[in-house]
C-alpha positions in Angstrom: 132.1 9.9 59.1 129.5 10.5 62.0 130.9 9.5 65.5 129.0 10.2 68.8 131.3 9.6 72.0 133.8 6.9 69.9 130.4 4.6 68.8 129.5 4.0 65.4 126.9 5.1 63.6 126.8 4.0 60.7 127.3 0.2 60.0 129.8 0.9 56.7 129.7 -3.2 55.7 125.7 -3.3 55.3 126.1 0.6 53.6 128.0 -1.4 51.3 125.9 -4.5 50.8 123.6 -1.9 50.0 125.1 -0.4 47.2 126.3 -3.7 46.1 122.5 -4.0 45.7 121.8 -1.1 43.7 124.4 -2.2 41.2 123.0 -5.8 41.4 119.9 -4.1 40.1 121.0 -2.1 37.5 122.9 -4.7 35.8 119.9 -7.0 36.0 117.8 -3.7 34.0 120.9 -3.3 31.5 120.7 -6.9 31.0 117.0 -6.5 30.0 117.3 -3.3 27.9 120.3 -4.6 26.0 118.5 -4.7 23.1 117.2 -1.2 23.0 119.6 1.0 21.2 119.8 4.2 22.8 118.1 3.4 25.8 120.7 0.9 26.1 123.4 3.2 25.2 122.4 5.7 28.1 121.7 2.8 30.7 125.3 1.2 30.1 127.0 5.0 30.1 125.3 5.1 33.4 125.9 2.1 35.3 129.0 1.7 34.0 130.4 5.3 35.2 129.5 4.5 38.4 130.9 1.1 39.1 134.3 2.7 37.6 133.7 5.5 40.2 132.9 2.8 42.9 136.2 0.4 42.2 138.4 3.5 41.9 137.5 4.7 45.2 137.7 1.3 47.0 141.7 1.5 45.2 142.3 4.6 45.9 140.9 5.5 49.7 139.3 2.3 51.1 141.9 -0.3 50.7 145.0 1.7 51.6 142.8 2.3 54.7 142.3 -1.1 55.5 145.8 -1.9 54.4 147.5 0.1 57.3 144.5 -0.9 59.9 144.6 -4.6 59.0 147.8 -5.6 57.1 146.5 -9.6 57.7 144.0 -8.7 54.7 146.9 -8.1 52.0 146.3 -11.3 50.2 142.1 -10.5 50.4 142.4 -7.0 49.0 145.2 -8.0 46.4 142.5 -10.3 44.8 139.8 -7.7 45.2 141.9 -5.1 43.0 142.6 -7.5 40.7 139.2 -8.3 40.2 138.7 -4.6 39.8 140.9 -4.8 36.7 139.1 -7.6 35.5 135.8 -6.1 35.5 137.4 -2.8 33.8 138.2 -4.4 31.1 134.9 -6.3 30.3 132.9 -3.1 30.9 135.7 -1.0 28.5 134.0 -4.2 25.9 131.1 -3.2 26.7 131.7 0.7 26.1 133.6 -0.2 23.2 130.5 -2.5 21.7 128.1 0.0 22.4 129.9 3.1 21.0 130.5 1.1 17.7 126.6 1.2 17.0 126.5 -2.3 16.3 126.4 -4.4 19.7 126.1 -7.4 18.7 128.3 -8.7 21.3 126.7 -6.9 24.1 124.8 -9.4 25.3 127.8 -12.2 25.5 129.4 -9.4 27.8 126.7 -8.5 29.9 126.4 -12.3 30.7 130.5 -12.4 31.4 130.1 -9.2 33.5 127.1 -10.3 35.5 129.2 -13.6 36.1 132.3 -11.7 37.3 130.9 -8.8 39.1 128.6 -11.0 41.2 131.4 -13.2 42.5 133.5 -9.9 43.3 130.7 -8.9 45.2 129.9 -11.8 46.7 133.6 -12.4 47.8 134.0 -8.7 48.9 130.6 -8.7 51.3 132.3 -12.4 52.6 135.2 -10.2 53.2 135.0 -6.8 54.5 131.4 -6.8 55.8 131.8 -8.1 58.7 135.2 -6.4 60.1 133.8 -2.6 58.3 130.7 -3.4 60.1 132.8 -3.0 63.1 134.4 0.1 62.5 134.4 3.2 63.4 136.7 5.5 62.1 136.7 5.0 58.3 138.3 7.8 55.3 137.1 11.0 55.2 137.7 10.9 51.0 135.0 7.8 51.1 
């Protein structure tokens, strides 16, 4: 993290609206290449190693940060790890589908995905935004 004389510098809640963003639009392109074979084999491999990457290291640095700053958020981050799990299992489908060379189903999970993911995302920015917005001293590991 970047700190000049205890201010912040970078507003971490709208940093991750923005990502948030970026996977927003990638899904939408998966959703519109899921018909293309390869292409959509490559896209999915893609977007799909980088949410994992994203919701482990939420699990694994940013909400045992905020669970010792802000203890009152238990019950919020609770939901937001299970919602992790939930979307780990759809895109696993979705891996699974894809790798079998016939994804017929693909599209049925993209739609259950896109459903899911945007209400974790919309729940999460409700969330955190605001109160990382106002931090300043955040995990190095992040």
């Amino acid at each position: 993290m970047t700190e000049h004389d205890g201010e912040r510098l970078v507003a971490w809640g709208d940093e991750l609206v923005k990502l948030h963003d970026g996977f927003r639009r990638d899904l939408a392109e998966l959703r519109r290449t899921s018909r293309l074979g390869p292409s959509l084999r490559e896209h999915c491999l893609t977007f799909c190693e980088a949410l994992h990457a994203h919701h482990t290291g939420e699990d694994a640095v940013l909400f045992p940060h905020l669970d010792r700053l802000h203890p009152e958020l238990a019950s919020v981050l609770t939901r937001l790890r299970d919602e992790h799990q939930v979307v780990a299992r759809i895109l696993n489908r979705i891996r699974t589908l894809v790798d079998s060379g016939a994804p017929d189903g693909v599209e049925a999970e993209l739609e259950r995905l896109t459903e899911d993911l945007e209400a974790h995302l919309d729940h999460e920015e409700r969330e955190l935004v605001p109160l990382l917005n106002q931090m300043i001293d955040m995990p190095e590991d992040l």
